[in-house]
N, C-alpha and C positions, 0 to 999 in steps of 0.2 A: 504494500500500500504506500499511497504516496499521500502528504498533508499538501491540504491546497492552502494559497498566502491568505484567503480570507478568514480562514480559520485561524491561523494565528494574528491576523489583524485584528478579528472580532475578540480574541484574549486578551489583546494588548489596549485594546481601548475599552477594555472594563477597567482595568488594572493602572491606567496610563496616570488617572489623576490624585491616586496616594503615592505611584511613581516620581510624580513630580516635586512631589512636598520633600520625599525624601532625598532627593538628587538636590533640590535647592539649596542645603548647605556644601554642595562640593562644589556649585557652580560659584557660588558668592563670596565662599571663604575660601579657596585652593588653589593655590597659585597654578597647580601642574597639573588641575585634574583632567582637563583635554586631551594631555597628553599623555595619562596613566590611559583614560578610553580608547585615542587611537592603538600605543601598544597594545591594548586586550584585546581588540577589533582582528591585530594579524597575528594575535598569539593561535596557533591550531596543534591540536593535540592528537596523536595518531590512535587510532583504535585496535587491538589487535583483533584478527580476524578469528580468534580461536575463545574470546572471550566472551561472543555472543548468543554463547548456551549456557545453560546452567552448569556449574566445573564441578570438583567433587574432591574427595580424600582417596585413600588406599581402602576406607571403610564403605566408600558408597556412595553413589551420584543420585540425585533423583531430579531426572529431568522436569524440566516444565515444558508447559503447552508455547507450542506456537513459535516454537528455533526453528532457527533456518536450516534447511538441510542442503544446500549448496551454496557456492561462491555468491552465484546474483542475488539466492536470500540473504545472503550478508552483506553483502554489497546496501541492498534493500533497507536493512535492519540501520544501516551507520550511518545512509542518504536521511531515514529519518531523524536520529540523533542530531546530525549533523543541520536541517531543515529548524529543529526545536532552539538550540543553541548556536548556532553558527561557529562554534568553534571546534569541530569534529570532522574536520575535512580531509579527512586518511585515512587511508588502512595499511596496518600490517601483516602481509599474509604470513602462514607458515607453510611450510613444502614438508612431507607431502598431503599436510591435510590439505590443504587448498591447492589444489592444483589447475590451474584456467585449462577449459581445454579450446578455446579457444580467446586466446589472450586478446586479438585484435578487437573484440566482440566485449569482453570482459573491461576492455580498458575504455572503451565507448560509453559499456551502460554506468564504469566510474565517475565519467565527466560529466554525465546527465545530472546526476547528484552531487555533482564539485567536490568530487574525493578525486584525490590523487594517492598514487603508491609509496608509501614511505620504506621504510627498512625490509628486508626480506631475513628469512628467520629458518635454517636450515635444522635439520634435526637425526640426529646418531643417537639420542636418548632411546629411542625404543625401536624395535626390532620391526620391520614393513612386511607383509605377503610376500613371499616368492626374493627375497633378500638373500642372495646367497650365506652370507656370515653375517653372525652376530656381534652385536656389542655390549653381549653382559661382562665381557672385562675390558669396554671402554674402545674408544671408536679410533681418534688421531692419536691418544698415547698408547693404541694398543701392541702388545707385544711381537704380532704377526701380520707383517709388512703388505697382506695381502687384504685385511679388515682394515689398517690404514689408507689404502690406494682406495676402496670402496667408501670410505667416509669422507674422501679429498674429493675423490668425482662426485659423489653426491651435493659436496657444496658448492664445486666450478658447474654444476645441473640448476642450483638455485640459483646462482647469480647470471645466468642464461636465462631464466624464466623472469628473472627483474628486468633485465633491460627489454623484454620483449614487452612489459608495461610502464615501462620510465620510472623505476627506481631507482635510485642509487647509493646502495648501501646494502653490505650484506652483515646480519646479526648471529658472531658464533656463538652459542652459549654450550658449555660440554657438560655431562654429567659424569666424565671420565675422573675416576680414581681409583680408591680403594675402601675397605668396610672393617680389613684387621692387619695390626702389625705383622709385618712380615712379606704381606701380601706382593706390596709393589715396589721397588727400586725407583725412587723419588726422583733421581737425576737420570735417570733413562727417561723415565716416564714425562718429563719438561723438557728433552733435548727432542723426543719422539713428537712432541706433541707442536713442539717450534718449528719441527721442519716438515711438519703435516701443512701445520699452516702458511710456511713459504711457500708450499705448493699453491695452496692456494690464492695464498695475495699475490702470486703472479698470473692469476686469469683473472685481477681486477680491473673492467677499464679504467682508464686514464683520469675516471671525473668521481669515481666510486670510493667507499669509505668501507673499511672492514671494522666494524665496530666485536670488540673481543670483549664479553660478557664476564663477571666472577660470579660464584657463589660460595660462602661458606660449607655447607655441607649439603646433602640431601639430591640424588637417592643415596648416596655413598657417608659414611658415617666417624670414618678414619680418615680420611685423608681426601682432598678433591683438588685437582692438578689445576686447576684457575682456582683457585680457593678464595683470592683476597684482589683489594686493588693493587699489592702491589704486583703480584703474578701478573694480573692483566697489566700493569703500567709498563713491566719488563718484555712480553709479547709483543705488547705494540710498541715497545720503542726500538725492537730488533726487529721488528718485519720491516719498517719505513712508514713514511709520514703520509699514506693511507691508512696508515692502521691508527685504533685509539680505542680508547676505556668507554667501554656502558656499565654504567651505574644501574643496578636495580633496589632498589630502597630496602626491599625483603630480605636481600641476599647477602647480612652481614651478622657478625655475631650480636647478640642483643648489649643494646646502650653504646654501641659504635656512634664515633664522633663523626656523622655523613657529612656535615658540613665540612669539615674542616679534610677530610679526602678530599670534595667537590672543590674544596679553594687553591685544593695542589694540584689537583689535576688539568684544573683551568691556569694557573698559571705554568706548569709545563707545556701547556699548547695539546694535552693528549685526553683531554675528555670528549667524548665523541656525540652520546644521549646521554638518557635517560629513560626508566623503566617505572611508572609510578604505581605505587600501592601502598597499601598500609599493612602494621604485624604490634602484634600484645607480646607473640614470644619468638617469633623465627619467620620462614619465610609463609606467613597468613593466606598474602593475597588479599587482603582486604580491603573495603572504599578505602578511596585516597584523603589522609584528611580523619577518618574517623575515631584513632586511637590517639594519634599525635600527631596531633595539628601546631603546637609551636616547634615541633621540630621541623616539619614543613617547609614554615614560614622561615626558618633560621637556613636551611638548606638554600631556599628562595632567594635569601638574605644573601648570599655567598655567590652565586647563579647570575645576579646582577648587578653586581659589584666587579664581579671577575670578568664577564661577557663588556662591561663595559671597560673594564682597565684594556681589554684587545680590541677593543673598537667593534666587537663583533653585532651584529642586528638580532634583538631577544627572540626573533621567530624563526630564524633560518641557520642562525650558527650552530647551534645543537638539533640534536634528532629528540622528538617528547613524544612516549607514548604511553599508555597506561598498561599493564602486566597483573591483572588482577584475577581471580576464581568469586564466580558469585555464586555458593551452596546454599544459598537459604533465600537471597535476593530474587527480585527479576532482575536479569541482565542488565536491560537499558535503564532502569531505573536507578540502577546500579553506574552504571557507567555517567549520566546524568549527575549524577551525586559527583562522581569522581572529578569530572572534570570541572565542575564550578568550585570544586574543593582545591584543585590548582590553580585556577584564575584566582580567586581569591586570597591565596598565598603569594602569589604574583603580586597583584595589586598593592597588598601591605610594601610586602619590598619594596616596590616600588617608592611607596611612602616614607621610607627612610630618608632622616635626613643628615646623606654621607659625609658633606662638611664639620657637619657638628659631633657626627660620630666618630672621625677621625683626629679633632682636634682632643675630645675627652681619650681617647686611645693616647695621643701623643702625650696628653698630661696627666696620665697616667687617673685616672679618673673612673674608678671601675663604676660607683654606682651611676654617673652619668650617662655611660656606656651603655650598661644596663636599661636605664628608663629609654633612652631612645631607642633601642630595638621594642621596648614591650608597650610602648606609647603608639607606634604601628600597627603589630599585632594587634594589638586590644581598640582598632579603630576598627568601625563597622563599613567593612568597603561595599557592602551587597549591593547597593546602590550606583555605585560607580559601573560593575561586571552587568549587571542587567540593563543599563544603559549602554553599554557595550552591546549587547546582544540586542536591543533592537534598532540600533543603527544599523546593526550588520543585516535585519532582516531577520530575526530571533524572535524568538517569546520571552515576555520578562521574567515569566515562572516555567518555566520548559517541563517541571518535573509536574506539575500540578495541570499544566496541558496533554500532557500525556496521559495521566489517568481521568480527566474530564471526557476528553476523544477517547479513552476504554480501547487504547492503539493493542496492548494485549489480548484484550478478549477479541479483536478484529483479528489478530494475526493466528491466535486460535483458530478462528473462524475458515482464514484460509489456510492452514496447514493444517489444525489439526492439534491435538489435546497430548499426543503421544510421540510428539517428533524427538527426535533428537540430534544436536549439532552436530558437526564434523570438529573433530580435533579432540582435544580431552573429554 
């Protein structure tokens, strides 16, 4: 299904004139708040394409009604998001759950919806139909050179299937390690798994980014050959300046200082995205925004300070996409949540005010420091982001139009009570 604009016009002008009351302190009092709305206008956030069913544990999935069961349903599924909030104009697919089978077709009915293709997301974590060799002991660090050469050409096959839809970026993430000491020889398994990948960063074109993913642990429990940022920082600064670090917010030991990674990573020149979700103890999956929201903001905080020390543009210098499991959620209401949960931490950042924070830094001024990061934070930006979104053609409540329009019980309707998605 597709939303027609008078349906989100007739939302917007119920809603238009407590909208205004509230936006009137940003217009009257704010020196830069025009400027905070255009950047939210071209901030877009990528959606992965595997995130638009209900996700699940080791213990149990229970689908919900009305997932898409192929690429155009998803496609479908992120045109609408995308329609609601104007900030959802991407996808990222993964191979081989998503595989176009006809890309030229797939990349047409993208445009109709103003999604374009963001990072491509290759996969050796789990074992495909008719797969000659496995990789339950691990894919590019594996020990026999012949499950290696299978997990290289599988990724130079992804990055063939992106440029055939104008991506440019390929996202390795490994689940290659180990589960007990003894298991695996640590320096073979990193020298194995570097020169997997020089295979592959030599079938990057010329315009492409290899973005090298960490995780602290999980499926593997002893040991995981990307484990940290600095495995990824060392990966990509031996392959060459295509390559660079994806941050996924999940994928660090719990109470890691993500900010201050983000601040070194941006000043080495070698952060590449970002992966957004949320976690209470590991890697969750959860809305973005819903556990810790000022660490968010402080990540945020770092994200825009750094982007602008390189002169870089806050929409296009990083890759942003959300990396989430919704077991209990609806999807897009889910994803809905998420991304207004990152504009929002945006926004505040934006609100900092870096002169004055860098002067109480230089004079050594901790609680000063302190009040101007939390004096951001603890401003109410909602106002500013949904004014954002209906310049851009948006709804000013996108989550609260979407279950007015009963877009769920419609997409039941046409698929069906018992579908289930492709991918996890």
């Amino acid at each position: 299904m597709q939303l027609e604009s008078y349906q989100i016009a007739d939302h917007n002008n119920g809603l238009k004139e407590s909208h205004q009351r509230k936006l009137a302190y940003w217009t009257d009092e704010v020196a830069n708040a025009e400027s905070i709305i255009s950047k939210l206008i071209d901030f877009q956030i990528a959606i992965p394409s595997w995130a638009l069913g209900t996700g699940g544990t080791r213990f149990g999935r229970f689908a919900g009604g009305g997932e898409p069961r192929s690429l155009e349903e998803k496609l479908e599924d992120i045109g609408l998001l995308h329609a609601l909030n104007q900030s959802s104009g991407a996808i990222s697919l993964h191979i081989p759950w998503d595989i176009p089978t006809d890309p030229e077709a797939i990349k047409q009915l993208a445009a109709q919806y103003g999604i374009r293709f963001d990072a491509m997301n290759s996969n050796t974590f789990q074992d495909q139909p008719n797969q000659p060799m496995s990789y339950k002991f691990g894919s590019l660090q594996h020990v026999d050179p012949a499950v290696r050469q299978q997990a290289i050409e599988h990724n130079i096959d992804v990055i063939k299937q992106g440029m055939a839809l104008g991506s440019d970026s390929l996202t390795v993430w490994l689940s290659d390690g180990s589960c007990f000491p003894g298991q695996l020889n640590f320096r073979k398994a990193f020298d194995r798994t570097l020169s997997s990948l020089q295979e592959i960063y030599k079938a990057l074109p010329d315009d492409w980014k290899m973005l090298v993913e960490y995780k602290a642990y999980e499926p593997n429990f002893y040991s995981t050959t990307i484990g940290d940022w600095g495995s990824s920082f060392l990966y990509a600064t031996k392959l060459g300046p295509k390559a660079f670090t994806l941050v996924d917010l999940g994928h660090h030991l719990p109470n890691a200082n993500i900010e201050q990674i983000v601040a070194i990573l941006l000043n080495e020149q070698k952060l590449g995205g970002f992966h957004f979700n949320d976690s209470k103890y590991g890697d969750d999956d959860l809305t973005v925004g819903s556990i810790k929201p000022y660490q968010l903001f402080l990540i945020f905080n770092e994200l825009v300070d750094g982007l602008d020390a390189r002169g870089l543009n806050h929409a296009t210098g990083l890759g942003w996409m959300i990396d989430a499991s919704h077991n209990v959620k609806d999807p897009l209401e889910d994803l809905l949540q998420s991304v207004e949960a990152i504009q929002l931490a945006y926004a505040q950042a934006l609100l900092v005010d870096r002169v004055a924070l860098e002067e109480a830094r230089e004079a050594n001024d901790v609680v000063r420091a302190q009040e101007i990061l939390q004096e951001a934070f603890r401003t109410d930006v909602r106002p500013l982001v949904a004014e954002a979104r209906l310049r851009a053609g948006g709804a000013l409540n996108p989550l609260a139009l979407f279950r007015q329009l009963t877009i769920r019980q419609k997409l039941i309707g046409e698929r069906g009570s018992k579908t289930v998605a492709t991918g996890l």
